[in-house]
C-alpha positions in Angstrom: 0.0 0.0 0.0 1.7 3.0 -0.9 0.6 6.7 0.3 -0.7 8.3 -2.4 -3.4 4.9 -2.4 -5.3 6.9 0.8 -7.2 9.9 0.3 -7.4 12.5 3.2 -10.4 10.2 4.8 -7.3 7.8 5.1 -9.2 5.2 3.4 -8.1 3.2 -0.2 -9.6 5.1 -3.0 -11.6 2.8 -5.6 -9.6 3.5 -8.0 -6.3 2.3 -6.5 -8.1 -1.1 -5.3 -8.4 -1.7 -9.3 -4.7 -1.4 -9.5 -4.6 -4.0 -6.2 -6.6 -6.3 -8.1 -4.6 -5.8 -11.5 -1.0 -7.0 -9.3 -3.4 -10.0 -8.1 -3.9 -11.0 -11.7 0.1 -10.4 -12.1 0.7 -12.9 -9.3 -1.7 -15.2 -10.6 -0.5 -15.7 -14.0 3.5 -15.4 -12.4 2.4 -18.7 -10.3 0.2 -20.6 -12.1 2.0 -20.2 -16.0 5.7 -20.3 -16.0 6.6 -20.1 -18.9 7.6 -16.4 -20.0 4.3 -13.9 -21.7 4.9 -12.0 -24.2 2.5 -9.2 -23.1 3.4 -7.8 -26.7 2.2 -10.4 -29.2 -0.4 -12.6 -27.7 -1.8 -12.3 -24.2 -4.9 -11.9 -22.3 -6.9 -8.2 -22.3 -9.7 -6.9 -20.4 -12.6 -6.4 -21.7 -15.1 -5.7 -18.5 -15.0 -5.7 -15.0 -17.5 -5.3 -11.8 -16.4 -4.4 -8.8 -18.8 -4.5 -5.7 -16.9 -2.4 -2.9 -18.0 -3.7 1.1 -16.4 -2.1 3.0 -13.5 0.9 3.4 -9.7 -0.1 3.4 -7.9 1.7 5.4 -4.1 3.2 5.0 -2.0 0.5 7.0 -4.2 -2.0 7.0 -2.8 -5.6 5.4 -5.0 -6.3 3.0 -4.2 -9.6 0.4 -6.0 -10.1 -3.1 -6.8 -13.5 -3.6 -7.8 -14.3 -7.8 -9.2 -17.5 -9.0 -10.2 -18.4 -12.7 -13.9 -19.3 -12.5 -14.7 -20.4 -16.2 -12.8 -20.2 -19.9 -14.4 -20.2 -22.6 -13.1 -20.2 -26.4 -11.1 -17.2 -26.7 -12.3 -15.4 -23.2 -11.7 -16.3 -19.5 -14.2 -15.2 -16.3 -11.7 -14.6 -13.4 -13.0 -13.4 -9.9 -11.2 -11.3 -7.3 -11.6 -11.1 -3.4 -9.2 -8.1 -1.5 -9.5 -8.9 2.0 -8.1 -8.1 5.4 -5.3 -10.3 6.0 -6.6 -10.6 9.7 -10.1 -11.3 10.2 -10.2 -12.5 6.4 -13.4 -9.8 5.8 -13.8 -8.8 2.3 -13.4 -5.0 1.5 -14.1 -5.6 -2.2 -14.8 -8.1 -5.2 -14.4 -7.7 -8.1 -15.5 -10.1 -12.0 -13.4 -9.4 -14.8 -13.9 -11.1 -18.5 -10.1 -11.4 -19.8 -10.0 -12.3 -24.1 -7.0 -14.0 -25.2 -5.6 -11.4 -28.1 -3.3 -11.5 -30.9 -1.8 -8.0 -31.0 0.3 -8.5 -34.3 -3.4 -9.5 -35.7 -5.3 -7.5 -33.9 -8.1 -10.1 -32.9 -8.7 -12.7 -30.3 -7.4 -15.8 -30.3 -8.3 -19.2 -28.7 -6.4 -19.8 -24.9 -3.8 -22.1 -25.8 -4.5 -25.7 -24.6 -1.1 -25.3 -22.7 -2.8 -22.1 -20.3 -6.0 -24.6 -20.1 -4.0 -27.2 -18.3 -2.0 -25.1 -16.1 -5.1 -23.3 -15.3 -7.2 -26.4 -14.8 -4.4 -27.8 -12.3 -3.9 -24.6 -10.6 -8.3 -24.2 -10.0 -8.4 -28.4 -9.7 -10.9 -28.0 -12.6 -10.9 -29.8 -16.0 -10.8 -26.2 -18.7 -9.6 -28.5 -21.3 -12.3 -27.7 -23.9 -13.7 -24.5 -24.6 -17.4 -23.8 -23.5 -18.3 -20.9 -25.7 -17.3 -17.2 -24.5 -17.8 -16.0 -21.1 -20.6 -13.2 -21.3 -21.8 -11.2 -18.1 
């Protein structure tokens, strides 16, 4: 958490809980898919989130995101987001994104590789080996 996060209530602002959630998709796909992304050529974009906020964070409080992939579809991926307080585990906000899997030399989407399927499906202990159709909200 870093000082310019709090406003002069001393509480997160909104916006800088997106960016908490955005390093909990970082760690995610660090953990779970070791091979190296090239964020330049074909990688995963968002396309729409909805956050629900709960309840204040406040500055100094620790706070841990905790991500989890909930469906994949063809090309897309539904991934949902917790922050909480590292203490009493009570969630402050949560957060659905919809992630498509993009071909930037191409400009279009592209189907999640089989490979980021498996890992995925290990990481979740769920079977995301064939593609369902695209995740819609």
């Amino acid at each position: 958490m870093r000082f310019a996060d709090v406003d002069r209530l001393g509480h997160v602002n909104n916006v800088n809980l997106q960016h908490y959630f955005d390093l909990g998709k970082t760690d995610y796909y660090a953990r779970v898919i070791p091979q190296p992304i090239d964020w330049c050529k074909e990688a995963l974009i968002q396309k729409a989130t909805h956050t629900v906020y709960q309840a204040q964070t406040r500055f100094g409080e620790p706070v841990v995101v905790r991500t989890r992939v909930e469906k994949i579809g063809t090309s897309s991926l539904s991934m949902y987001q917790e922050i909480v307080q590292a203490d009493s585990g009570e969630v402050k906000a949560y957060s659905r994104s919809t992630l498509v899997m993009f071909d930037f030399e191409r400009q279009q989407k592209i189907p999640v590789p089989q490979s980021w399927r498996k890992l995925l499906g290990q990481h979740e202990n769920r079977d995301f080996n064939t593609g369902s159709g695209d995740t819609v909200f």
